[in-house]
C-alpha positions in Angstrom: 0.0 0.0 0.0 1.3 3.3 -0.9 1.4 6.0 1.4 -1.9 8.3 -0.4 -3.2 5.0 -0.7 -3.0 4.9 3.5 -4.1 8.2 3.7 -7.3 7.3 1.8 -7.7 4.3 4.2 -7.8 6.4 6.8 -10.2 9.1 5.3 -13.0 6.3 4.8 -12.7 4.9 8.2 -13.1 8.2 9.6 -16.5 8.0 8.2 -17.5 5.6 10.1 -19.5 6.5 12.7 -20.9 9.5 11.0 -23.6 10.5 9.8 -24.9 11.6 5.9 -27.4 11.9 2.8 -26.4 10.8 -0.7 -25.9 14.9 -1.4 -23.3 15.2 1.4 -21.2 11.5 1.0 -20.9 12.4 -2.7 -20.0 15.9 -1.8 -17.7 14.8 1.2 -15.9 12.1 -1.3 -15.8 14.2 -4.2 -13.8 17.2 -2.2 -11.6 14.5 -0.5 -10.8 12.2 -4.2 -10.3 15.5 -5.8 -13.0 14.5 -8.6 -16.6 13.4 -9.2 -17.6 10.7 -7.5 -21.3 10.0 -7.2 -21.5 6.7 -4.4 -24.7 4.3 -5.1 -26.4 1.6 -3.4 -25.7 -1.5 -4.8 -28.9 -4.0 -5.2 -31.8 -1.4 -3.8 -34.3 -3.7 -5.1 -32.8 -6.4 -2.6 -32.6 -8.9 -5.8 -29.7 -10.7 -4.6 -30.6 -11.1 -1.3 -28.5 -8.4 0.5 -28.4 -8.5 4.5 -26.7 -5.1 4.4 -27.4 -1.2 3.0 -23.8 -1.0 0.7 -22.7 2.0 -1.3 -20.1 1.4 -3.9 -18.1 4.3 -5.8 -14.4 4.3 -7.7 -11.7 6.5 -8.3 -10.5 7.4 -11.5 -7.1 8.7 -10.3 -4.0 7.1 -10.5 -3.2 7.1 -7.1 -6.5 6.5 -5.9 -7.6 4.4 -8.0 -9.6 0.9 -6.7 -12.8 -0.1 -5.7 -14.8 1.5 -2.3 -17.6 -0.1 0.0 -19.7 1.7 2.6 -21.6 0.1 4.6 -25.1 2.7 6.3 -27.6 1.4 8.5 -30.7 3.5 7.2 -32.3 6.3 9.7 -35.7 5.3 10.9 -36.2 9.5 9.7 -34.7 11.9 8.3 -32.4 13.7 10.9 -32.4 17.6 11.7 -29.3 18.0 9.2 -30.8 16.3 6.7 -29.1 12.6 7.3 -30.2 9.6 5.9 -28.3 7.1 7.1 -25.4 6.2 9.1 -22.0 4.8 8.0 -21.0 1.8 9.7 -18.4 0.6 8.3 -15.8 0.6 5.2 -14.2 -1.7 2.8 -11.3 -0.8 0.0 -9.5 -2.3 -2.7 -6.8 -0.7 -4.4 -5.7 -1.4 -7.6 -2.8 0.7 -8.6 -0.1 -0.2 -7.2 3.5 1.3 -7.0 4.9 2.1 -10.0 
């Protein structure tokens, strides 16, 4: 693992824990990546059978770039701020590497 690659790490588990809507993840990843990312919820519909809420996103970037989970537990309602749901935990695969 590179070290912007540990500093990414670090930057999603720091969102565990805390609280969002789809309008201020995106916004939150995109200021942090540097670049457009738009997180979505994989398998809404529940098709495959899906225990948990997971958002998936990438980055484009060289030395970003990989795969991103993030696991939310959906708010019962919608909080005063405007949050939707609440991160509880992170997964990440990188697929860069050192050049």
């Amino acid at each position: 693992m590179t070290p912007r690659e540990k500093e990414v790490a670090v930057f999603l588990e720091r969102l565990v824990h805390n609280r969002f809507n789809m309008d201020t993840l995106n916004a939150k990843l995109s200021e942090y990546f540097k670049e457009d990312i738009t997180a979505e919820f994989v398998d809404e519909e529940n098709e495959a059978g899906l225990c948990d809420w997971n958002l998936m996103f990438n980055s484009e970037k060289k030395e970003t770039y990989g795969y991103f989970d993030i696991y939310v537990l959906k708010m019962r309602n919608t909080g005063f701020d405007g949050a939707e749901f609440l991160v509880t935990e992170v997964a990440y695969e990188f697929d860069g590497g050192e050049d």
